[in-house]
C-alpha angles and dihedrals in degrees: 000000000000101000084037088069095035083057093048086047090059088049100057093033086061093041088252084128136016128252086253088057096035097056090029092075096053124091117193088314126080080189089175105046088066086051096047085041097057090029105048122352098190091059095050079044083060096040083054100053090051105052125069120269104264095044083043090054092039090051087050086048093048087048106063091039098240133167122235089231090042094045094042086051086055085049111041103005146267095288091037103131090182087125095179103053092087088055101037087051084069104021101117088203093058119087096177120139126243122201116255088240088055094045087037086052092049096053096051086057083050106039093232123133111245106268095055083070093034110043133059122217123017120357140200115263105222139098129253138163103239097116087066096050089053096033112022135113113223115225125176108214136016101244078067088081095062095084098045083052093094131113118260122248127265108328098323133114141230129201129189145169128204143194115209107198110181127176098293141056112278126076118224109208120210127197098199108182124174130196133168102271101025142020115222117208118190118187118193131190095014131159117205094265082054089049097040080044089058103040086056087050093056092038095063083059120089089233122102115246134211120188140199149127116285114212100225119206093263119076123247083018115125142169155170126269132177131185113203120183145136105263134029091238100071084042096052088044102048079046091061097034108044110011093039095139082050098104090168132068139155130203118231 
């Protein structure tokens, strides 16, 4: 079933079958789009911008293995009761309009750029930083971060951008996601004072951290990711089972 669909992915990624037949053949499960994702995630890049906005956003949700109630909590929050908003976000019959901060906030779960939640059709591949000026949470120093590094609690996740703005001219943007087990930071559009800046930081914490360089879905774009936890073992499984084409890591 899984290598069926892999198969049927290839095929409408190289025009062999249309988007109908393509998302016709799936049942709950979008099993390949998880695989691309942790495999090869140009390739899934390439699968998004192909496919219409609400299967584009549905592939990205199938992807990351999110819940609608988990995923309408990141979103809304945790006492939101707006049931619909998950289906309606990949309903191709619905036309409705979601805020920017609601779709910002979705790419940076996701680790798109803006316009892949925004725009229907084709759209530019390239990265930007919009989602963070929707979505972002301005902090004005690194050492800020320390506080937000904790595990979240029970089963649940939580997803959030931020904006460093130091005393010059460049912003930095951070993707800081807990979960139980780990804590993912993601640092974008980093020089190496920005990234000695951040392993200090994680270091002053009592997690274990493992460090490399995340391929995003867009080509040539590159960043920063880090995997703190308390033990080597949920490092070493969202590694397999998330970051499988990563070869290279450091330890903090």
């Amino acid at each position: 079933m899984k290598d069926d669909l892999l198969q049927l992915a290839f095929k409408f990624i190289h025009d062999e079958i249309d988007e109908i037949t393509y998302v016709s053949k799936h049942d709950r499960d979008w099993y390949e789009v998880k695989e691309l994702a942790s495999t090869d995630p140009v390739t899934f890049g390439i699968l998004l911008r192909k496919l219409s906005l609400p299967n584009r956003r549905k592939a990205m949700i199938q992807a990351f293995g999110l819940r609608t109630a988990e995923l309408r909590t990141l979103l809304l929050g945790e006492f939101s009761e707006s049931s619909s908003t998950i289906s309606d976000l990949t309903n191709p019959s619905k036309s409705r309009r979601f805020s920017n901060e609601l779709l910002a906030k979705f790419g940076i779960i996701h680790r798109v750029p803006f316009d892949w939640v925004y725009k229907d059709g084709l759209v530019m591949e390239r990265w930007d930083f919009k989602n963070f000026d929707f979505s972002g949470t301005v902090l004005t120093c690194m050492e800020d971060i320390v506080p937000l590094l904790r595990l979240a609690k029970d089963r649940s996740r939580d997803v959030n951008g931020y904006v460093l703005q130091p005393n010059t001219d460049q912003e930095r943007f951070i993707r800081l996601e807990s979960r139980a087990d780990v804590i993912v930071v993601d640092l974008y559009h980093g020089d190496l004072l920005s990234l000695d800046n951040l392993m200090t930081t994680l270091k002053t914490t009592s997690f274990k951290w493992s460090g490399s360089i995340s391929q995003s879905v867009v080509p040539g774009h590159r960043y920063w990711t880090f995997i703190g936890a308390d033990n080597e073992s949920a490092i070493v499984r969202i590694m397999e089972t998330e970051f499988k084409y990563i070869q290279n890591t450091m330890r903090l």
